[in-house]
C-alpha positions as CSV (number, residue, x, y, z in Angstrom):
1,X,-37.7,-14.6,-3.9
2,X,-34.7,-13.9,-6.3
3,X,-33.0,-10.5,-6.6
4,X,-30.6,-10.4,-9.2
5,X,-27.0,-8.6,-9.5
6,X,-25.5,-7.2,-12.8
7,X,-21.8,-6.6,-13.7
8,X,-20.8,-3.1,-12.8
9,X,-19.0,-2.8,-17.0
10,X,-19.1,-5.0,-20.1
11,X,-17.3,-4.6,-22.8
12,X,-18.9,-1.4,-25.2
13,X,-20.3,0.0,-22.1
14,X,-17.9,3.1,-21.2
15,X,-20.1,4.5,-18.3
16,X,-18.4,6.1,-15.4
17,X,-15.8,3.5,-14.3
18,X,-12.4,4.4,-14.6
19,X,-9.9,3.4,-16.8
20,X,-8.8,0.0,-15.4
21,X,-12.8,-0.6,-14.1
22,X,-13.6,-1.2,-17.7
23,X,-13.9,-5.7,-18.5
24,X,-10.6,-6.3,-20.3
25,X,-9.7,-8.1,-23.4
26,X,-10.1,-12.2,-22.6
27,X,-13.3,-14.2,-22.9
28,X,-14.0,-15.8,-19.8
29,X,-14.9,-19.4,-18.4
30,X,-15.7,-20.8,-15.4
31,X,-16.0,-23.8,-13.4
32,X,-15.7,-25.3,-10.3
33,X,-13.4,-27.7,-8.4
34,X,-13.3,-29.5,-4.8
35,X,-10.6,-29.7,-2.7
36,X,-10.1,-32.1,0.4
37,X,-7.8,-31.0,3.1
38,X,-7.2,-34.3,5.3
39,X,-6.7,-33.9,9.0
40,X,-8.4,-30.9,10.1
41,X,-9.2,-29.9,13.3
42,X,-12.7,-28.6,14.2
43,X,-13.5,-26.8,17.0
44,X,-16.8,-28.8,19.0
45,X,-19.0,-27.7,21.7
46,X,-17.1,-30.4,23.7
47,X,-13.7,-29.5,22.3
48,X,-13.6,-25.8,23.4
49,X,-14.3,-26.8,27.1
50,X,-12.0,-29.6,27.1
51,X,-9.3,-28.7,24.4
52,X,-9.9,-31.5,22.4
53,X,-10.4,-31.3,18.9
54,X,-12.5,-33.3,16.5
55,X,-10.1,-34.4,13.4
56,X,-11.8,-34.7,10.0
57,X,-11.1,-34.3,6.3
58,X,-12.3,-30.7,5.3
59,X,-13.6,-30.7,1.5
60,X,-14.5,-27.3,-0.3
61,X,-15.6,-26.4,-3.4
62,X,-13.6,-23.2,-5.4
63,X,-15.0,-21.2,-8.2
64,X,-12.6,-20.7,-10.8
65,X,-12.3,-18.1,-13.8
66,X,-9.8,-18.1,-16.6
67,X,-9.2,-16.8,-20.0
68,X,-10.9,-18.8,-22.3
69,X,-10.4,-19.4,-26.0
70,X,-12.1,-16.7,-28.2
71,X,-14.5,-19.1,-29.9
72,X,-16.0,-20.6,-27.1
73,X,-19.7,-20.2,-27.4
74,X,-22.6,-20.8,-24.8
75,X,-24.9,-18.2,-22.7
76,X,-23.6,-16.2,-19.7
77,X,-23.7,-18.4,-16.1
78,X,-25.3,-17.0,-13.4
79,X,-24.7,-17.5,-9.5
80,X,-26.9,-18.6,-7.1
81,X,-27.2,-18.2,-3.9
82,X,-29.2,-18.6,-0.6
83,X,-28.5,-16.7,2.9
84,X,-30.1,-17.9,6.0
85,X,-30.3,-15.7,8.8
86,X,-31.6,-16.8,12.5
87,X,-35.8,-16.7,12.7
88,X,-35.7,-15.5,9.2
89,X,-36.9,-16.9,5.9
90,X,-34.3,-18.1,3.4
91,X,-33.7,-14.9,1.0
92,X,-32.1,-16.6,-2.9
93,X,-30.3,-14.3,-4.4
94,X,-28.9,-14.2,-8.6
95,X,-25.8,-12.9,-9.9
96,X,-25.7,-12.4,-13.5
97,X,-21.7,-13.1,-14.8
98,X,-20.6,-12.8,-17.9
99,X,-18.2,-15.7,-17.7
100,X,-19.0,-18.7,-19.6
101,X,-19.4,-22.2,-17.9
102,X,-17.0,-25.1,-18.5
103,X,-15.2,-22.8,-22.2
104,X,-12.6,-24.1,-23.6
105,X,-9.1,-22.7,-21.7
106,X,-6.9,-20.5,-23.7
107,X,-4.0,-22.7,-25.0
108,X,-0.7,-21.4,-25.2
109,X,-0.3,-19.2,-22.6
110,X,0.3,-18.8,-18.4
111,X,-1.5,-16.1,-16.3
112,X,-0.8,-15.2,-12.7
113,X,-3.3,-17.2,-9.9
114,X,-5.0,-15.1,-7.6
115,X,-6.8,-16.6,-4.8
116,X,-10.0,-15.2,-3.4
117,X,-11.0,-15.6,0.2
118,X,-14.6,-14.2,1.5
119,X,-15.2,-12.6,4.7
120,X,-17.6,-14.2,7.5
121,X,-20.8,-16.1,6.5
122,X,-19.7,-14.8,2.7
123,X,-19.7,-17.5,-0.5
124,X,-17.2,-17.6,-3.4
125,X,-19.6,-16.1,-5.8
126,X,-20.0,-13.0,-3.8
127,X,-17.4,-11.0,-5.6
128,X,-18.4,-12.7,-9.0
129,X,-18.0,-9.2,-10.3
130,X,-14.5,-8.8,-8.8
131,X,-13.3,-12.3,-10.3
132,X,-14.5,-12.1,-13.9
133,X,-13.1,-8.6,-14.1
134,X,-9.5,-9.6,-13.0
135,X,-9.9,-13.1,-15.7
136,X,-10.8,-11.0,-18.1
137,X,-7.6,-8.9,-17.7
138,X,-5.3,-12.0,-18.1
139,X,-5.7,-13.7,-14.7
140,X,-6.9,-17.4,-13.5
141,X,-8.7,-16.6,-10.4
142,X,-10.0,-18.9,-7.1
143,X,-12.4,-18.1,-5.3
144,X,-12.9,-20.5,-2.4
145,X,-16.1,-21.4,-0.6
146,X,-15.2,-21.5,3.2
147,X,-18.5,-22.5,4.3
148,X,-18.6,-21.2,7.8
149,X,-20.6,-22.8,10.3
150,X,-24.4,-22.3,10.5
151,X,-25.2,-19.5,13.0
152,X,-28.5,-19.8,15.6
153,X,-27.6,-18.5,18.7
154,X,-25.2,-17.4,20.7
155,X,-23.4,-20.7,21.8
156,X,-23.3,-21.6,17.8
157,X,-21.6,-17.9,16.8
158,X,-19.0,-18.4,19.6
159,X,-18.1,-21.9,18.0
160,X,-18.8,-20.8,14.2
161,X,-16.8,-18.1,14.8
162,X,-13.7,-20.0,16.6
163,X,-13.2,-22.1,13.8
164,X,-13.4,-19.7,11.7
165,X,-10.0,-18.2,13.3
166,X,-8.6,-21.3,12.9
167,X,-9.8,-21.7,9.5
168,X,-9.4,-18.9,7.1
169,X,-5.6,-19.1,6.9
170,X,-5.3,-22.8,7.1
171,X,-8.1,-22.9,3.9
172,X,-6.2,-20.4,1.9
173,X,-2.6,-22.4,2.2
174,X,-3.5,-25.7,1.9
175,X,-5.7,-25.2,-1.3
176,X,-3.3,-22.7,-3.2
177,X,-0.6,-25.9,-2.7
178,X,-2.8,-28.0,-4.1
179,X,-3.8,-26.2,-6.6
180,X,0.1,-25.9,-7.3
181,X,0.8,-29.5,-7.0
182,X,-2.9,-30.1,-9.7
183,X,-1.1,-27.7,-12.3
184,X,2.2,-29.5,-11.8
185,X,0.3,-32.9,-12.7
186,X,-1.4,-31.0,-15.3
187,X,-4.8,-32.5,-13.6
188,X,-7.4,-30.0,-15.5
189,X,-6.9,-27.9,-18.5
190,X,-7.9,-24.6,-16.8
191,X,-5.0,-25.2,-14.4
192,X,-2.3,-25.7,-17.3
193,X,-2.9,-21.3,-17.7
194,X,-1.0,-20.9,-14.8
195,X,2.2,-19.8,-13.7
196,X,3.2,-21.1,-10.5
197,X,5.8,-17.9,-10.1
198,X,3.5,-14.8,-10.1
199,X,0.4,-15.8,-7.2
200,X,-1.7,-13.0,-5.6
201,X,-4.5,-13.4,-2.8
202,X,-7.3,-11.1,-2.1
203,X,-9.1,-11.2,1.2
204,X,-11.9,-9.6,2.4
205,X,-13.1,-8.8,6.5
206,X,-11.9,-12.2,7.7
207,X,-10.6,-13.3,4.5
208,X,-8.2,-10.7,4.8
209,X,-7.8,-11.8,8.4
210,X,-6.6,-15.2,6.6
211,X,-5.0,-13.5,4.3
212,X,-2.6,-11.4,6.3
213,X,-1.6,-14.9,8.0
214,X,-1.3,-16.7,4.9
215,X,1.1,-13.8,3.6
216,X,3.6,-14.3,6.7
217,X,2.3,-12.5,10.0
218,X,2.9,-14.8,12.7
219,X,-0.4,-14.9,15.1
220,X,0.1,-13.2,18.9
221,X,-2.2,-15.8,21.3
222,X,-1.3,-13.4,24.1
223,X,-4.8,-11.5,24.1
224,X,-8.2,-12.3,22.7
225,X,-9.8,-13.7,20.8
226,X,-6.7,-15.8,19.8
227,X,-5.6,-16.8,23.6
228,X,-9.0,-18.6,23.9
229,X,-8.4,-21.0,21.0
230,X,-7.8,-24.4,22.3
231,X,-4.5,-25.6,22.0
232,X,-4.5,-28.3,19.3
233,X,-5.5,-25.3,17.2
234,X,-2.9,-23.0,18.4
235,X,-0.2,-25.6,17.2
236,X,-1.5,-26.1,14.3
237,X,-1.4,-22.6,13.9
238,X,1.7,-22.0,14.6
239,X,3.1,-24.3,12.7
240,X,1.5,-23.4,9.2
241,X,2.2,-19.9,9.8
242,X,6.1,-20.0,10.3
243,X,6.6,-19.9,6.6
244,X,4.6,-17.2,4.1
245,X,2.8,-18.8,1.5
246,X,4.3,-19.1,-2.4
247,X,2.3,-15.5,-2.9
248,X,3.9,-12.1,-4.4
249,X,1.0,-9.9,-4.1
250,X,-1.5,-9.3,-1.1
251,X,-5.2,-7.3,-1.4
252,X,-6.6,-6.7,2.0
253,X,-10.4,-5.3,2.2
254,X,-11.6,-4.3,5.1
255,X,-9.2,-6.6,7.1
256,X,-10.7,-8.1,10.5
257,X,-7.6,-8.4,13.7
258,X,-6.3,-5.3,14.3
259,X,-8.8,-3.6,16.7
260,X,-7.5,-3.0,19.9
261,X,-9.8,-5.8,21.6
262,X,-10.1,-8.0,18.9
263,X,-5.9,-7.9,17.6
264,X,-4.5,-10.6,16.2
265,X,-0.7,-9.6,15.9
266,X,1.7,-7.6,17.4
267,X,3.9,-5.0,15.0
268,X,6.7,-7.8,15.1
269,X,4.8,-10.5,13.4
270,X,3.3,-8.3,10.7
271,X,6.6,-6.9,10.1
272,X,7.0,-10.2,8.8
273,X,5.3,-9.9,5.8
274,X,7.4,-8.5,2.6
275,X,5.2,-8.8,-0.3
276,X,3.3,-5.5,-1.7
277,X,0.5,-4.8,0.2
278,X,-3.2,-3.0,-1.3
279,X,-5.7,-2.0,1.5
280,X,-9.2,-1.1,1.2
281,X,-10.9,0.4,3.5
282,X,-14.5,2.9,4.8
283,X,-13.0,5.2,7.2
284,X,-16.1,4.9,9.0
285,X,-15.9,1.3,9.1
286,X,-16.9,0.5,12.8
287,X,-16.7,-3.5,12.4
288,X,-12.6,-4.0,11.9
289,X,-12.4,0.1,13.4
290,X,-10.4,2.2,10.7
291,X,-9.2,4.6,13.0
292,X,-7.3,1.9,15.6
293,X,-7.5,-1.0,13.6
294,X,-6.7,-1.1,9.7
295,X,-4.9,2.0,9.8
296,X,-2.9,0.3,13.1
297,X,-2.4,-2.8,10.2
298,X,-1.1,-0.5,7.7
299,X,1.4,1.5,10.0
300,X,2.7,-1.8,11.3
301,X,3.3,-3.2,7.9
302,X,6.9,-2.2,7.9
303,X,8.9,-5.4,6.4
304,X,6.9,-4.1,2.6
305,X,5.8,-1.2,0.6
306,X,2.0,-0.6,0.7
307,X,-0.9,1.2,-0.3
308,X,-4.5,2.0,0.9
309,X,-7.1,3.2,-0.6
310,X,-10.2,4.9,2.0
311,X,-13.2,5.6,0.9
312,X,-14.4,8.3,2.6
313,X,-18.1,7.9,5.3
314,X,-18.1,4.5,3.9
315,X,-18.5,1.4,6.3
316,X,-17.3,-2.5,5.7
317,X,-19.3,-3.8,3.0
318,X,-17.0,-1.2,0.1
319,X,-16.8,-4.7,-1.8
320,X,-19.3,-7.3,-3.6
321,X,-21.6,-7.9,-6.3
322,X,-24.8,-5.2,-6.0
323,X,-27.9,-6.7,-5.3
324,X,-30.9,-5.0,-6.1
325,X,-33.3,-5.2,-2.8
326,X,-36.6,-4.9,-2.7
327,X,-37.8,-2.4,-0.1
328,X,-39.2,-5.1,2.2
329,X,-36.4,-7.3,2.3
330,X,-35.7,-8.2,5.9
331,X,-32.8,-6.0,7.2
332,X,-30.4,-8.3,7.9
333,X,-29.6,-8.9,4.5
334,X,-29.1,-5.2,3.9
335,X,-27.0,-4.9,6.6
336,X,-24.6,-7.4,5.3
337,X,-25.1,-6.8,0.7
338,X,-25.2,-2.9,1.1
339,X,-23.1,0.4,2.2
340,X,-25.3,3.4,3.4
341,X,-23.5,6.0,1.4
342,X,-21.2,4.7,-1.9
343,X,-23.3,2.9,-4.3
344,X,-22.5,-0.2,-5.0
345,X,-21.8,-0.2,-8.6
346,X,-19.6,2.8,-8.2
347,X,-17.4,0.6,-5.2
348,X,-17.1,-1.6,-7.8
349,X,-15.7,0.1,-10.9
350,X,-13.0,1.9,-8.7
351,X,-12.2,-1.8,-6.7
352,X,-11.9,-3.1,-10.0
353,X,-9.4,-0.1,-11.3
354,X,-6.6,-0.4,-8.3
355,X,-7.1,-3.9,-8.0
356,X,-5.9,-4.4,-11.5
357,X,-3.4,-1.7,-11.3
358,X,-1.7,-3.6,-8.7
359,X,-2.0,-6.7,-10.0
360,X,-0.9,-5.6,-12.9
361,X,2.2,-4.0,-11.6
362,X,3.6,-6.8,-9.3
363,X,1.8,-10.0,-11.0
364,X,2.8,-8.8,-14.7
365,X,5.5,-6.4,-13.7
366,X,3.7,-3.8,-15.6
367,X,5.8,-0.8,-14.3
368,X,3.5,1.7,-16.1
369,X,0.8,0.8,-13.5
370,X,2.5,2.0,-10.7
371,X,1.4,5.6,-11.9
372,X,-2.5,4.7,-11.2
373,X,-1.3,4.1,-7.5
374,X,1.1,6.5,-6.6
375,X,-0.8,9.3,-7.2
376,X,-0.2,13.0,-7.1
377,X,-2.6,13.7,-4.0
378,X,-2.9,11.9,-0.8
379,X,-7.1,13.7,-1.1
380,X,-8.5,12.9,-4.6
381,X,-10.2,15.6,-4.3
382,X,-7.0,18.0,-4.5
383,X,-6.2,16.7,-7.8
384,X,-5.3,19.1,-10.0
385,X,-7.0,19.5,-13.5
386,X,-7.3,22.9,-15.4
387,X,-9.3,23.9,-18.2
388,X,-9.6,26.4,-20.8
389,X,-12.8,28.1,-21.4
390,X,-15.6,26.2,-22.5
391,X,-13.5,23.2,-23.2
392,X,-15.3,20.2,-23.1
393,X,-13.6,16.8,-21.8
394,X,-16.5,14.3,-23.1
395,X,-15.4,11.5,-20.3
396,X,-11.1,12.3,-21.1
397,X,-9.6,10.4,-18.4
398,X,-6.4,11.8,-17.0
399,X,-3.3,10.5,-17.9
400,X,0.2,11.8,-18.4
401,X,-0.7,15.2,-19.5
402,X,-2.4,15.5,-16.5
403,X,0.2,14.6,-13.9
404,X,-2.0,16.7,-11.0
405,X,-4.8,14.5,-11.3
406,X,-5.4,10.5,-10.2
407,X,-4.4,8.3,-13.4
408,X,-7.4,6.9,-15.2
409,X,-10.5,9.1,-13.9
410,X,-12.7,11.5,-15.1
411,X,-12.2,15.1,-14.1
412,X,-14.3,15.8,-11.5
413,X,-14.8,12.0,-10.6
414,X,-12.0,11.2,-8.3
415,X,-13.6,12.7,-5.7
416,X,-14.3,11.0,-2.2
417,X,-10.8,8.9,-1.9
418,X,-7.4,8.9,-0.3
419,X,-4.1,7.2,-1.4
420,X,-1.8,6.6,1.2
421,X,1.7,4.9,0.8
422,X,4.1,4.0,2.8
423,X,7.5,2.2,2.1
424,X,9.5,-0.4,3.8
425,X,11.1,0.5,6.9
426,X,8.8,3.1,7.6
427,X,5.4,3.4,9.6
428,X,2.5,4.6,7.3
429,X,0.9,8.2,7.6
C-alpha cells in the first residue's frame, strides 16, 4: 500500500509556518547522480572476529536539487520509497515534491552546496521537504543515499550497524570532494551552480554522527562502541578525520555519540571543530539522550559559536517528510516516520525557518538573519508581544518592532521552543 506525504508550504499558501518556513523564490529541479568511492572497507561476519576487512568499491546514488530556470515546464516528481522491517510486509511509501525532474539549471549564477546525510536505515528522499525548501531559497542541495545494510537479526544489526560507524563520515567526505572535483570539470550542468567556497552539511541521528566527524571531531576508540571496530577501520578512520572537511556551516539533528555509553568523542576532539554549529533536538529524546548526550555535544563544542533549538516533550523523529498512516499500519513504521506529540507538518515549517536562517547567515553572509537566531528569550514562550485593545494581528509576524518576541512567528505561535547559544571558548548553558 502507498501513503503519500505533502510539502509542509507552497508558494500562495501562508498557513501557519513562520517567516523563513514559507518555499522561497527559485523554481526547483532535481535529479540524481552516482558516486563510486574505490577501496572501501566493509565490515564481514568474518572480518569482525578476525580484523580483516573486505575491500570493495562503494557506489551510491545522491538526490540533488537546484535552482532551476523559470521556464522550465513538466509535472511535480514524486519520491518513492519502500521500508522493510524484519517478519514484516514491505510498506511503499509516496512523497509528493514540488521539484521538477531533470529542469533546466539556472545559468548565470553560484549557490552554496549543502550536503544531506540521513540517520540509520533512512533514504535521501526522506527529508524531500527539507531539500526542496532550502533549493528553493537559493541552494544546490545533496542528499545522499547511504544504503545501510539489510537488518534480520541480531548478528546482521551488530554488523549493519558497525559499518555504519565506519561509514557515515567516510560517505559524507569522499562524495562532497567529488562532487568538488565534478564542478571543477564542469561534469553536469546542475553542478556548474555551485560555489566551491560557501559548503554546509546537515545530518540527522547518525548522519549527524557523520556529520560531526566530517566537520573536524577527531573519534575517541577508548570506549564503546568505537573500541570494538576492527582495526583496518580504525586507521582508516583516523586518518580521514585528521583534517575537517571543505564545510563552513554544520546542522546537527538529533545527533547519535554523545550518550554516556554509546560516546564517540571526548571534549578535546569536538573542540576541534570551528565552524557554526545548529542543533536540533526533543528534550525527551531517549535514543541519542538529550539530557547527557546532545546537550553534553553542545557544551563541549567550545572551538565555535552554536545554537540549539529543543523542542519541548518531543522525541528523535522532530525531522522528515509527514506521512499520512493508516491506522493499521504495522508499528514499526510509526515508530520510525512519526513523533508522539509535535505534528509533523508543524516540525517542519519551524525546521525549515532556522535552517534557512542559518544558512542564510553563514552560507550567504546574510547578517540580518542572525536576528531569527539570537532571540530575545532562551523560553519562546516568554516572548514578549503586547497589544492594544481589540487589536487584531491577522497572522503579523514579529519583526523589529517587536524586539521581545522570536523573529518571524506569529504571536502566540512560538510557543513550545528554546534557543540556546553559546560562544566560542565557552561551555553552553
Amino acid at each position: 500500500m502507498a501513503y503519500v506525504t505533502t510539502p509542509t508550504v507552497h508558494a500562495g499558501q501562508v498557513g501557519e509556518a513562520p517567516e523563513l518556513g514559507r518555499t522561497g523564490a527559485f523554481r526547483i529541479g532535481t535529479a540524481v547522480a552516482h558516486y563510486t568511492m574505490p577501496g572501501r572497507s566493509r565490515i564481514t561476519s568474518w572480518g569482525a572476529v578476525t580484523g580483516n576487512l573486505q575491500v570493495a568499491d562503494r557506489t551510491l546514488p545522491v538526490r540533488i536539487w537546484y535552482p532551476a530556470d523559470a521556464a522550465t515546464g513538466g509535472a511535480p516528481v514524486h519520491y518513492d520509497h519502500v521500508m522493510k522491517f524484519p517478519g514484516k510486509p514491505p510498506l511503499s511509501l509516496v512523497s509528493q515534491g514540488i521539484a521538477i525532474a531533470g529542469a533546466a539549471p539556472l545559468k548565470g549564477k553560484k549557490f552554496p552546496l549543502v550536503i544531506m546525510s540521513h540517520g540509520y536505515g533512512g533514504w535521501s528522499t526522506q527529508f524531500s521537504n527539507l531539500a526542496e525548501h532550502i533549493a528553493s531559497h537559493g541552494y544546490v542541495v545533496a542528499s545522499i543515499d547511504h544504503e545501510d545494510m539489510p537488518v534480520e537479526g541480531v548478528s546482521s544489526f551488530l554488523l549493519s550497524f558497525g559499518n555504519v560507524l565506519v561509514d557515515r563520515t567516510l560517505d559524507q567526505r569522499q562524495i562532497l570532494a567529488q562532487m568538488l572535483a565534478n564542478a571543477r570539470d564542469r561534469k553536469s550542468p546542475w553542478l556548474d551552480l555551485v560555489d566551491p567556497q560557501n559548503i554546509g552539511l546537515i545530518g540527522y541521528s547518525m548522519g549527524g554522527y557523520g556529520a560531526l566527524a566530517t566537520a573536524g571531531a577527531s573519534y575517541s576508540f577508548d570506549g564503546d562502541p568505537m573500541a570494538k571496530i576492527p582495526g583496518a577501520a580504525k586507521s582508516q578512520l583516523r586518518e580521514a578525520t585528521s583534517q575537517p572537511a571543505p564545510i563552513k556551516a554544520l546542522v546537527t539533528v538529533s545527533p547519535w555519540g554523545g550518550q554516556p555509553d554509546s560516546r564517540a568523542w571526548n571534549a578535546d576532539g569536538l573542540s576541534k571543530i570551528k565552524m557554526p554549529v545548529l542543533m536540533l533536538v526533543g528534550n525527551q529524546d531517549d535514543v541519542v539522550n538529550f539530557k547527557d548526550g546532545v546537550s553534553w555535544l553542545f557544551r563541549n563544542l567550545t572551538g565555535t559559536e552554536r545554537h540549539m533549538l529543543v523542542y519541548r516533550e518531543a522525541r528523535h523523529n522532530i525531522i522528515g517528510n509527514e506521512f499520512r498512516l493508516n491506522p493499521d499500519t504495522q508499528w514499526n513504521a510509526y515508530e520510525f516516520l512519526t513523533e508522539p506529540v509535535w505534528r509533523s507538518e508543524r516540525l517542519n515549517a519551524i525546521n525549515q525557518h532556522f535552517v534557512t536562517a542559518f544558512l542564510d547567515l553563514t552560507l550567504k553572509g546574510d547578517a540580518s538573519k542572525r536576528a531569527y537566531l539570537d532571540v530575545p528569550t532562551v523560553d519562546a514562550n516568554a516572548g514578549e508581544w503586547p497589544l492594544s485593545f481589540a487589536e487584531q494581528l491577522n497572522g503579523t509576524m514579529a519583526g523589529a518592532e517587536q524586539p521581545k518576541y522570536w523573529r518571524g512567528f506569529q504571536r502566540r505561535w512560538a510557543a513550545g521552543l528554546e534557543m540556546h547559544r553559546a560562544v566560542a571558548g565557552r561551555p553552553g548553558n
